[in-house]
C-alpha positions, -999 to 999 in steps of 0.1 A, spaced: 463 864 -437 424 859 -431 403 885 -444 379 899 -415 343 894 -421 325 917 -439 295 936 -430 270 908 -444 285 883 -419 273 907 -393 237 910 -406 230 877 -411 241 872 -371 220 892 -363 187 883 -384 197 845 -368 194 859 -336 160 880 -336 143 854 -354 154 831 -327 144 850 -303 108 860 -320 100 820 -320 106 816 -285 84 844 -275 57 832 -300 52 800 -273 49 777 -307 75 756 -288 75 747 -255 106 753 -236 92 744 -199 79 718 -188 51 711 -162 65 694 -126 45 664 -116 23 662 -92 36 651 -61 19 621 -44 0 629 -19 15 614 20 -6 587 32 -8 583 71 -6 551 83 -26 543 112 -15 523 147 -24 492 144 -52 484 172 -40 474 208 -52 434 204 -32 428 175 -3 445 194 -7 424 221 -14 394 202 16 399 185 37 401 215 24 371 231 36 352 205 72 368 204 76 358 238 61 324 236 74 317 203 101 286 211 71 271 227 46 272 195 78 258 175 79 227 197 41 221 196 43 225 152 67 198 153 47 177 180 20 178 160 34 172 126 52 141 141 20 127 151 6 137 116 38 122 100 28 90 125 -7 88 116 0 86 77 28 61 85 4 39 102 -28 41 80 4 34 50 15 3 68 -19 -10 72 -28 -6 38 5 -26 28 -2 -57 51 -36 -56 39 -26 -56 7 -2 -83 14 -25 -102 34 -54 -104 6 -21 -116 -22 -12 -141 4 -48 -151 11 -54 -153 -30 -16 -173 -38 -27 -199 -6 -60 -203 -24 -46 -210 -55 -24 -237 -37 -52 -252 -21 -71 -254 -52 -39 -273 -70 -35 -296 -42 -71 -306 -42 -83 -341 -65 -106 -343 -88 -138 -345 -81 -149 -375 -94 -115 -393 -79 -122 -383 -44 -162 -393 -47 -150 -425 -61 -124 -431 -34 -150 -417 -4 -175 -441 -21 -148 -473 -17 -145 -462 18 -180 -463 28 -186 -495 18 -159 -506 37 -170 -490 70 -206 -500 59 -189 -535 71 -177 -519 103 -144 -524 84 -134 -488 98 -97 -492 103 -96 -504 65 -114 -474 52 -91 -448 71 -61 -467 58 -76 -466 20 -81 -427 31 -42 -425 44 -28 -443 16 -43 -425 -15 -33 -396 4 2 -403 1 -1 -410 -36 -14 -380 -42 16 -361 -20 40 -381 -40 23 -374 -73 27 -334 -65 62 -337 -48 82 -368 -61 112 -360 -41 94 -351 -10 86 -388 6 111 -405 19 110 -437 40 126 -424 72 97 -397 70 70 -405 95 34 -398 91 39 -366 120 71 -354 99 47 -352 70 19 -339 89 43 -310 105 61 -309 72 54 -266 61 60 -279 22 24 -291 21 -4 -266 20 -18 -257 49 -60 -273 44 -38 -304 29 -10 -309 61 -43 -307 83 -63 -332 70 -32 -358 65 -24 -350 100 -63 -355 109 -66 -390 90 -30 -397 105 -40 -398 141 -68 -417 135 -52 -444 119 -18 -444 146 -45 -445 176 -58 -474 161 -23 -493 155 2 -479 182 -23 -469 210 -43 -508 206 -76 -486 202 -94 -503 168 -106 -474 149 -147 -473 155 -172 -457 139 -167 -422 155 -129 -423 142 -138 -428 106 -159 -402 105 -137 -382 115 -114 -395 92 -137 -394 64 -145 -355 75 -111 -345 71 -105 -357 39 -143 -349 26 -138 -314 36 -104 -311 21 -112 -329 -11 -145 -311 -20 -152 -283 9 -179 -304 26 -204 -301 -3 -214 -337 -4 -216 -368 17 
């Protein structure tokens, strides 16, 4: 059997309880707490008539503004897709321009061998020898095609075939095509190449040769 507790259980209970109770009246701790402040409502104001009606317009015409954005960013998208492709044929253009220059350039003699050979033809035409002269201008022509492209001449080739011929450079097909005609007037078309034919002759092949900087 348990013993019951004795009267100093009893004391001590209640000293526990009016000390507990003398150190919540003496407001050393606190035991409630403050509520917070509640925020104060904030009235929202109608928004003014104009923007209301503003804003209604465009709900009902709102499929039509959609159309006109993509209208208007197709011809954007157009515009930029033009001035693009502009730039890139430009570009193209000027590489073109600069690798045909470059050809030209290869194709052309050397200085001193075209002075010497337009020097040889002068005298000849200096004797009215004109036909002579364009031939001499023909013929070193041809040595100089075959020199660049030894498997290019061929004997069925005629001077048109190698005058229309796209494997040539375009300054260098023009003036074999120039001194060609004069010389075929003056043997198929029974028209002796004069003075007026070599120079024209002698033009061609001075202004492919050296770019007309000396006669």
């Amino acid at each position: 059997m348990v013993a019951p507790p004795g009267p100093g259980a009893d004391d001590s209970k209640r000293g526990f309880d009016a000390a507990y109770e003398e150190l919540i009246e003496s407001e050393r701790i606190q035991t409630e707490f403050a509520q917070p402040e509640q925020p104060e409502a904030i009235e929202l104001n109608e928004p003014p008539q104009w923007l209301i009606d503003l804003l209604a317009f465009f709900g009902q015409t709102g499929s039509v503004w959609q159309g006109f954005f993509w209208i208007v960013a197709g011809l954007f998208a157009a515009l930029l897709l033009f001035f693009f492709g502009r730039f890139l044929l430009r570009l193209y253009a000027d590489r073109s321009s600069r690798d045909g220059d470059a050809a030209e350039e290869d194709w052309r003699p050397e200085e001193s061998a075209a002075r010497s050979l337009l020097a040889e033809a002068d005298s000849l035409a200096k004797d009215a020898r004109y036909a002579e002269a364009a031939h001499l201008l023909l013929f070193r022509s041809l040595e100089d095609i075959e020199n660049r492209l030894p498997d290019f001449l061929r004997p069925a080739l005629t001077s048109r075939d190698i005058a229309r011929s796209d494997t040539l450079p375009d300054q260098a097909r023009r003036a074999f095509a120039a001194i060609a005609q004069v010389v075929e007037r003056g043997v198929f078309a029974a028209r002796p190449v004069d003075a007026s034919g070599w120079d024209e002759a002698r033009g061609a092949y001075e202004r492919f040769a050296l770019g007309g900087s000396w006669r």
